[in-house]
LUMDRENLO-805389 format. One record per residue: x, y, z of N, C-alpha, C in turn. Coordinates in steps of 0.02 Angstrom, whole numbers, plus 50000, padded with zeros to 5 digits. Example, Ala and Ser with C-alpha at 12.3 -4.5 7.8 and 13.67 -1.06 7.14 Angstrom:
// residues 2
506604971650390506154977550390506604983550390/506424988850354506844994750357506455000250394/
This chain:
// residues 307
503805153451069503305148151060502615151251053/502375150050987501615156750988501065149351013/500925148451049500575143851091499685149751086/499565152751057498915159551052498765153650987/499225150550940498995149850869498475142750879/498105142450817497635138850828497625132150808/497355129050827497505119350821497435118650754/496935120550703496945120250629497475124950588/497755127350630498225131950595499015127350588/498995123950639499465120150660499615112850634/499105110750634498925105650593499105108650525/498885113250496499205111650412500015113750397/500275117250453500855116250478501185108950462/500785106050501501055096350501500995093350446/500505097450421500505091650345500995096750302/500875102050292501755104650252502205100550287/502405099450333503125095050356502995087950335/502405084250318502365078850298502335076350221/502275082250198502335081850111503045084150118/503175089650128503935089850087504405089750125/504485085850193505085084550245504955077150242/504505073950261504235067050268504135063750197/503955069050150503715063550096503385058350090/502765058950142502495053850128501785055750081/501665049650054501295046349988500435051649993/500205053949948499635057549939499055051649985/498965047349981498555040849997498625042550099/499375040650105499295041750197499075048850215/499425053150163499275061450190498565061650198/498115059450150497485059650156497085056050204/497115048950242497135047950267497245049050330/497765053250343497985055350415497705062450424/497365064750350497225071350356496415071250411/495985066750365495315063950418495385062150476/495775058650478496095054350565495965062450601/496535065050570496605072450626496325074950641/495835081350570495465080750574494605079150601/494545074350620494065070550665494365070850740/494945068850769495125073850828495035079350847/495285084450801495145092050803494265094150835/494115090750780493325092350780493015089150850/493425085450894492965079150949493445085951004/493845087450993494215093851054493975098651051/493695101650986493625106251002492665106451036/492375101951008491525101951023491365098151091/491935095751108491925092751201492285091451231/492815095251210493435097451255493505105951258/493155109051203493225115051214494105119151214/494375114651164495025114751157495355117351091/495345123751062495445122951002496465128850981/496635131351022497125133051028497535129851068/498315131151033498885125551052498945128451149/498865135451165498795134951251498535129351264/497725128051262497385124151296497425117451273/497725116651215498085108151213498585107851246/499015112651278499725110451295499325110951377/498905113151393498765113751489498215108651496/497735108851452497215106651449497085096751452/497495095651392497645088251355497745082751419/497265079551423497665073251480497725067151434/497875060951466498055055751412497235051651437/496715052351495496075050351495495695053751444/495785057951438495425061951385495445057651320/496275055651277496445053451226495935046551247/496135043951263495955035151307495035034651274/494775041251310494215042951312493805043351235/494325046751194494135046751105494115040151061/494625039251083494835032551043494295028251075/494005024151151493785019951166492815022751122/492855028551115492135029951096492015028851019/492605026550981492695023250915492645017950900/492655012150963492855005250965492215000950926/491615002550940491094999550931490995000550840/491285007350803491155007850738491805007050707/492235007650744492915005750687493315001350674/493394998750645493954992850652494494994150693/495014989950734495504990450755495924994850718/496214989950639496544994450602496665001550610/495975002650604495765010450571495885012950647/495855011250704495985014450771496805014850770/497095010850749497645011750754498085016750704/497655017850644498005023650613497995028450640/497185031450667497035037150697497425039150740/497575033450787498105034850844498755036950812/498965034750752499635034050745499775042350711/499145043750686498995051250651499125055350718/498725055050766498675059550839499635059750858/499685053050878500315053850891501095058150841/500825056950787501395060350757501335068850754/500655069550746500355075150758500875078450819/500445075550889500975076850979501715078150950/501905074650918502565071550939502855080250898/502695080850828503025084950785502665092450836/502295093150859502125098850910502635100250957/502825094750983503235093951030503975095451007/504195093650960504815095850955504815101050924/504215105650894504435110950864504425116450931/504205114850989504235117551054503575123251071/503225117751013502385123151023502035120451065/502165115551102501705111851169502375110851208/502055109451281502515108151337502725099851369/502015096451341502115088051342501625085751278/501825079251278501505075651223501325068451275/500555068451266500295064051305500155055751263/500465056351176500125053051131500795044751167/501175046751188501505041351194501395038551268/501065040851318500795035551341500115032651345/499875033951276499245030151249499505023451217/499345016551247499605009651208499175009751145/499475007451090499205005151039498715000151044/497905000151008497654992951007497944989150970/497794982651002497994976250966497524975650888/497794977350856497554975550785497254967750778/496764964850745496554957850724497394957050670/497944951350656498334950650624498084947750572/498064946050514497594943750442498184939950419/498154935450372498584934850326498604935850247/499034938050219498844939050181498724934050118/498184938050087497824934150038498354931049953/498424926149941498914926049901498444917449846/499154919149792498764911849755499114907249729/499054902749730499634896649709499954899049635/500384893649638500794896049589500434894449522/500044889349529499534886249479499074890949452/498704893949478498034901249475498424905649468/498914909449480499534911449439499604912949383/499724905849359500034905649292499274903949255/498854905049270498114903249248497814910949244/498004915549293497734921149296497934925649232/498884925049241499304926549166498994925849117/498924921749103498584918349037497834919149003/497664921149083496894922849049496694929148994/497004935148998497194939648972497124937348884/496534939448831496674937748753497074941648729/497794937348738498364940348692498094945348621/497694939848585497434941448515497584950048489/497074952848561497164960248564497544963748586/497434970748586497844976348602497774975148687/497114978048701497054978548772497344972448811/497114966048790497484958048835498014958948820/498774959048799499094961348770499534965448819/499124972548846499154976548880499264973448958/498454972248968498414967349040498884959949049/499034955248997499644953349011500344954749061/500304959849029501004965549037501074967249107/500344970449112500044972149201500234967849266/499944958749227500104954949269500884954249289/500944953149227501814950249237502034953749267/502134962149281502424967049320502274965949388/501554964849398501284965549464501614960349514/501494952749463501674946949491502544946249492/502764946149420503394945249422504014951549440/503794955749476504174961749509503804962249582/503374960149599503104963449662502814967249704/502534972549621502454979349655501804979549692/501644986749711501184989049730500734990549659/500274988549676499834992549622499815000749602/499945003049635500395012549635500775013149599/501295006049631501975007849583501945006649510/501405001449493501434998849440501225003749407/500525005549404500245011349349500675016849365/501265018049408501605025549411502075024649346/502295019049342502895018149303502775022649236/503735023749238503505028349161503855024949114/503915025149037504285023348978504895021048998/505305028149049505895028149037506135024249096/505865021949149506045019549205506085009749195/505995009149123506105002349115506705000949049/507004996949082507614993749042507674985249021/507424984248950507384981548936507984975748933/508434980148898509164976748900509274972348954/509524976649025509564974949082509054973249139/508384971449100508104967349148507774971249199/507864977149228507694980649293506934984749285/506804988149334506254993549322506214999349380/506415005849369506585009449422505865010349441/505625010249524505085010249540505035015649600/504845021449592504525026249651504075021749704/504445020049765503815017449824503665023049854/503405021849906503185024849984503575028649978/503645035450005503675039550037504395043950004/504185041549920504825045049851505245043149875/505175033249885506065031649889505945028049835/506395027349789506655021249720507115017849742/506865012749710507285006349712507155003049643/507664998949634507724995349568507494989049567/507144987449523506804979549539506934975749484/507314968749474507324965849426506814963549394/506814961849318506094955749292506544951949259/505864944849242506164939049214506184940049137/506224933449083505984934649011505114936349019/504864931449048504214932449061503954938849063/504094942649077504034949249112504294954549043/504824952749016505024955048965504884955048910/504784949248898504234948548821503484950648822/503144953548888502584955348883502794962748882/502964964548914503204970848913503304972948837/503834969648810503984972448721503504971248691/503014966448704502404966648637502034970948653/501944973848729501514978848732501884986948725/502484987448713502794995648687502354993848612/502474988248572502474988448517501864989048506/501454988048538500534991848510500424996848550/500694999548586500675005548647500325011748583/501065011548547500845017448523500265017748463/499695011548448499165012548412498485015348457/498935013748537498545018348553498635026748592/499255028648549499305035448587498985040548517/498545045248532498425049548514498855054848508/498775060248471499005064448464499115070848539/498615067748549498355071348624498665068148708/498725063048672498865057648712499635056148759/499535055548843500095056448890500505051148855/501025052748820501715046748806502175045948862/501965047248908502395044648970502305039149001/501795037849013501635032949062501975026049034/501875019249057502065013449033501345011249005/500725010849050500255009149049499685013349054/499535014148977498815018848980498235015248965/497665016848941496965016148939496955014748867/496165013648847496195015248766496045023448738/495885028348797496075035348774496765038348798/497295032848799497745036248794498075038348854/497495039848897497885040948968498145036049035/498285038349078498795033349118498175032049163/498625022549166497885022249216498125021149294/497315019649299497315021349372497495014149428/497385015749479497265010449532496755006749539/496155008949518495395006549497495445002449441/495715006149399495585003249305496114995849349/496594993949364496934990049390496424984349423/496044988149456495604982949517495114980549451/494854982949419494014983249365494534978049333/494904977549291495414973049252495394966349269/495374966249335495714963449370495154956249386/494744961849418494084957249414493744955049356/493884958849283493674954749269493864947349215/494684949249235494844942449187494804935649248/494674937949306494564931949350493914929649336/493484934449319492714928449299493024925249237/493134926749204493454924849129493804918149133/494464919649205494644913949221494134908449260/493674909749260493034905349319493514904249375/493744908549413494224906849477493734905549542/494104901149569493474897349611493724901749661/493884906449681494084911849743494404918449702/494244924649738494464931249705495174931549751/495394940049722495964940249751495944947949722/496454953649763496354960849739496934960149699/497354966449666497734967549656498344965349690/498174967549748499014967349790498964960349796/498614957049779498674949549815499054946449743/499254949749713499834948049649500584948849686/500484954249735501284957349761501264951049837/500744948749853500704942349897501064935349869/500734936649819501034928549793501534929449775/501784933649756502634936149724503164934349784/502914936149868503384935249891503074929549947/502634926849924502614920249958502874916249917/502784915649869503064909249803503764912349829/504314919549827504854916449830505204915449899/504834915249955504854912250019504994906350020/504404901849974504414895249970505054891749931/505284895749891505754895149838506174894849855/506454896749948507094896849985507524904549966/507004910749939507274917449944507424918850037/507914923750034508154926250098507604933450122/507504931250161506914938050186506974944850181/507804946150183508074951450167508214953650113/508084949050052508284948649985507424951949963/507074947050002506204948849995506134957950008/506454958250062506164963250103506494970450032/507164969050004507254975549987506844975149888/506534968849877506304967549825505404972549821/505144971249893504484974049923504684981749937/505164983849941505364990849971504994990850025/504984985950089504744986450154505374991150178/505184997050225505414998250274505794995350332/505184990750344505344986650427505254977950381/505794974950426505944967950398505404964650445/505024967050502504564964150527503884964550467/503784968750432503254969950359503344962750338/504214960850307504084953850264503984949450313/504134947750362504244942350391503774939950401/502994943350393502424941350400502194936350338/502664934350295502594931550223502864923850274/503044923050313503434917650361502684912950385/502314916250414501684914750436501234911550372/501214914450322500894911950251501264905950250/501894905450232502174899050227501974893550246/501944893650348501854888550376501074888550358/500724892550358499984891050343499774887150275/500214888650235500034884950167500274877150194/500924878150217501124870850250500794866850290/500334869250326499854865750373499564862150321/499234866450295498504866350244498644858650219/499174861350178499624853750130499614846950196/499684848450237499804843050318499324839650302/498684843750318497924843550322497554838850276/497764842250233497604838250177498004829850151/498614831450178498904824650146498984819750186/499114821750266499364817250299498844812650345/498684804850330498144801950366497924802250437/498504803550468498164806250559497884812750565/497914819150539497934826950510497104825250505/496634821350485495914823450507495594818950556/495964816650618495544812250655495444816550698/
């Protein structure tokens, strides 16, 4: 156990085991890389802690208690709770590689996160958002295509701009989709979904250059694949276009996808492997939207509901 080696040395240790044992997504790695990171730096400048000895003798769980509570006033819950969840996996993978003697990260409780719901849009603004898109052109045309995938498959906005040429099957309806943490799963589409899709292969290539990535599903007008941004900028702005009397991000396309088919009498588990959730507690939070839209409708319709 070389317990002499140093806490930053160790740490990039953890993130090699988290790219290519864990596989998880460039987005969390980065993420968890700051989290850590920002620990490191709070142990070593007032804890005086910067080798795995004096984390493994040194480390109490007041100490941890102590970091985290001195975050409370600037960070969101959320964001406390990644950090923690970064620290802890951090302990935990120390711990079993047998380079520390305890791991104090598990009896630190998690904060209670604020729970949100998520943001989603009737089925009406929907099919209004679709539409807004000027077919006429190449680019609307394009963004069509965007929607229908986003909305009528579910994805993540990741998944969507990851997609390549070959990972869609027209014939059969499907679209192989890389999620979280390089797992695929296969996701069906409708006609809807399909006929935007074919009109947009069929001007795709007026805009591939010679120079130009032919892989992607969805590129730019130079040709290259776009991004998660170009997605959000798009996004916003066929909603002024649409004069939408409320915004909505990207993902709030992969919201309404599985709230509309909640409402629709889909099985949660049918939801859950459509979302590539992990944990069936992820969809079930689409349960809560439901009854909330259901209130709303109460609220609104029923004559005792505003006395």
């Amino acid at each position: 156990m070389n317990t002499e080696m140093e806490l930053n040395q160790a740490a990039e240790q953890f993130f090699e085991f988290l790219t290519h044992q864990k596989r998880y997504s460039p987005n969390t790695l980065r993420a968890y890389r700051i989290d850590l990171e920002h620990w490191l730096l709070d142990l070593r400048d007032k804890r005086g802690i910067q080798s795995l000895a004096e984390l493994s003798t040194g480390m109490e769980v007041a100490q941890l208690r102590s970091y985290l509570s001195s975050l409370y006033d600037t960070h969101e819950k959320s964001s406390l709770c990644r950090r923690l969840s970064a620290i802890r996996s951090f302990l935990k993978y120390l711990r079993v590689q047998g380079l520390i003697a305890r791991d104090v990260g598990v009896l630190v409780p998690t904060p209670k996160a604020k729970k949100t719901l998520p943001v989603f849009f009737k089925v009406e603004e929907m099919d209004e958002l679709i539409s807004a898109p000027d077919t006429a052109t190449i680019l609307g045309r394009r963004d069509r295509a965007i929607f229908e995938v986003l909305y009528g498959c579910g994805l993540r906005v990741s998944e969507a701009v990851g997609l390549n040429i070959s990972d869609v099957s027209l014939e059969q309806g499907w679209l192989t989709v890389m999620g979280k943490g390089s797992k695929e799963r296969s996701v069906p589409f409708g006609p809807p979904a399909r006929q935007a899709i074919e009109a947009w292969l069929t001007d795709r290539q007026d805009l591939t250059s010679k120079n130009a990535d032919k892989t992607p599903l969805f590129i730019n007008f130079r040709g290259g694949r776009l991004t998660v941004r170009s997605v959000a900028r798009l996004l916003a702005k066929h909603l002024v276009r649409m004069a939408a009397s409320r915004s909505i991000s990207p993902h709030g396309l992969r919201h309404s996808f599985a709230t509309h088919l909640l409402a629709a009498g889909a099985d949660l588990r049918t939801i859950q492997e459509l979302l590539g959730h992990a944990r069936l507690s992820t969809t079930q939070r689409y349960t809560h939207v439901d009854l909330g839209a259901l209130l709303d409708e109460y609220r609104v319709a029923h004559p005792l509901a505003k006395r």
